[in-house]
C-alpha positions in Angstrom: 66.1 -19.2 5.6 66.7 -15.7 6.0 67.8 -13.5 3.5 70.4 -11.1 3.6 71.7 -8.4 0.8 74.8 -10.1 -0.5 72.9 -13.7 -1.1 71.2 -15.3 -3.8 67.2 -15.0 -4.3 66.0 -19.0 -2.5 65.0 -21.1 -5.2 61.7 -23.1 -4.5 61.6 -27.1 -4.9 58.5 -28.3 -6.7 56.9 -29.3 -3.8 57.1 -25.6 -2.4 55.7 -24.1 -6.1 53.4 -27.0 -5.8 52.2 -25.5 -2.6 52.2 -22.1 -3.4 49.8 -22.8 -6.6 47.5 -24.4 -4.0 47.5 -21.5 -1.7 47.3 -19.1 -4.6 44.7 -21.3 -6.2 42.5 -21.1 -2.3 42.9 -17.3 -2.3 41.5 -16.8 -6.2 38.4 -19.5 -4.9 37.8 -17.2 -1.8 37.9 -14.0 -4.0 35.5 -15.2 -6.1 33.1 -17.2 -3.6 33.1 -13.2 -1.9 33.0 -11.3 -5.6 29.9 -13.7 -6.1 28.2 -13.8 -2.5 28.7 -9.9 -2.8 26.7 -9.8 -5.9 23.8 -12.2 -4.7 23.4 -10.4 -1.6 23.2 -7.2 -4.0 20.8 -8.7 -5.9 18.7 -9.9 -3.2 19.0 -6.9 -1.7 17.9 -5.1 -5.0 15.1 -7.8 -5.2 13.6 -7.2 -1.6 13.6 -3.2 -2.7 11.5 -4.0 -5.6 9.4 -6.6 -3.6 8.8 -3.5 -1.1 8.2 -0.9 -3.2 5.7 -3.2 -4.9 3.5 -4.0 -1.9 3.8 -0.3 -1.2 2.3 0.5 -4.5 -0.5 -2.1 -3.4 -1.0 -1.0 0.1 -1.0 2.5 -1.6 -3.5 1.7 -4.2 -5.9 -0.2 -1.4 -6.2 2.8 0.6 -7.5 4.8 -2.4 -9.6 2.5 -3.2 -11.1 2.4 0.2 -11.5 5.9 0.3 -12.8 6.1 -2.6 -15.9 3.2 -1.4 -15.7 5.4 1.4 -16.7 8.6 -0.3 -19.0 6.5 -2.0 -20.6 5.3 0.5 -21.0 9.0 2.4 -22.5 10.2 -0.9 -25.0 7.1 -1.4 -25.5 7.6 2.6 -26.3 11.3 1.8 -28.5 11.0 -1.1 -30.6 8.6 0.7 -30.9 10.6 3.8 -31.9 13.3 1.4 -34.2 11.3 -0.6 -35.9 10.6 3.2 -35.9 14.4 4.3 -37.9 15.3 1.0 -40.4 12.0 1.2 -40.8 13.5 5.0 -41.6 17.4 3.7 -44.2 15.8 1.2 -46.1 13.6 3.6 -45.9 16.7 6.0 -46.9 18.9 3.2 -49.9 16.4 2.2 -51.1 16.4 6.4 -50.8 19.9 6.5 -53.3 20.0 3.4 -55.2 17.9 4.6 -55.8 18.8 7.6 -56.0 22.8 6.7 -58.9 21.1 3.9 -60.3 19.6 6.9 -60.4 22.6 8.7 -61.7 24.6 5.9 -64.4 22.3 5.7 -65.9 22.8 9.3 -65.2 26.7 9.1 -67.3 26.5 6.4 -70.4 24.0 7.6 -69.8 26.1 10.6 -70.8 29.2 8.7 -73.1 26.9 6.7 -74.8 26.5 10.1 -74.9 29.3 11.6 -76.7 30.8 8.5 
């Protein structure tokens, strides 16, 4: 019923408080079915950050490690290359002795000969 200035408030029946309860009663429910899905979806949230910035910090920690194998690896891969180039220069050194004694040798039965 409508409500003008000069009448009395309207007085609810039981029923009609009965009702209003309910509805009052729903809305609380729904406040706090959104105060608590807004909390879990923070959390998750929160939770997937963490979950990220962990597997970051792996992924992070996996590339140093691989260069770190890597510049491993170049230095073994150099040292052995090295190790190669001097066993070369001695063997190279040895045939060049040899082959100057060799040489030496002949210059010298040569002059032995021609004696």
């Amino acid at each position: 019923s409508s409500r003008m200035g000069g009448e009395a408030p309207e007085i609810r029946t039981e029923a009609e408080e009965e009702d209003a309860q309910k509805l009052l009663k729903g809305a609380r429910k729904a406040l706090t079915v959104t105060m608590i899905t807004r909390k879990a979806t923070a959390f998750l949230s929160e939770r997937d950050k963490r979950a990220r910035a962990e597997q970051e910090w792996i992924e992070r920690q996996e590339e140093h490690r691989a260069a770190e194998l890597q510049a491993q690896w170049t230095e073994d891969e150099a040292r052995r290359t090295w190790a190669l180039r001097r066993m070369e220069l001695e063997v190279l050194g040895r045939v060049h002795s040899s082959l100057s004694n060799v040489g030496g040798l002949q210059s010298t039965n040569a002059f032995v000969a021609i004696s």
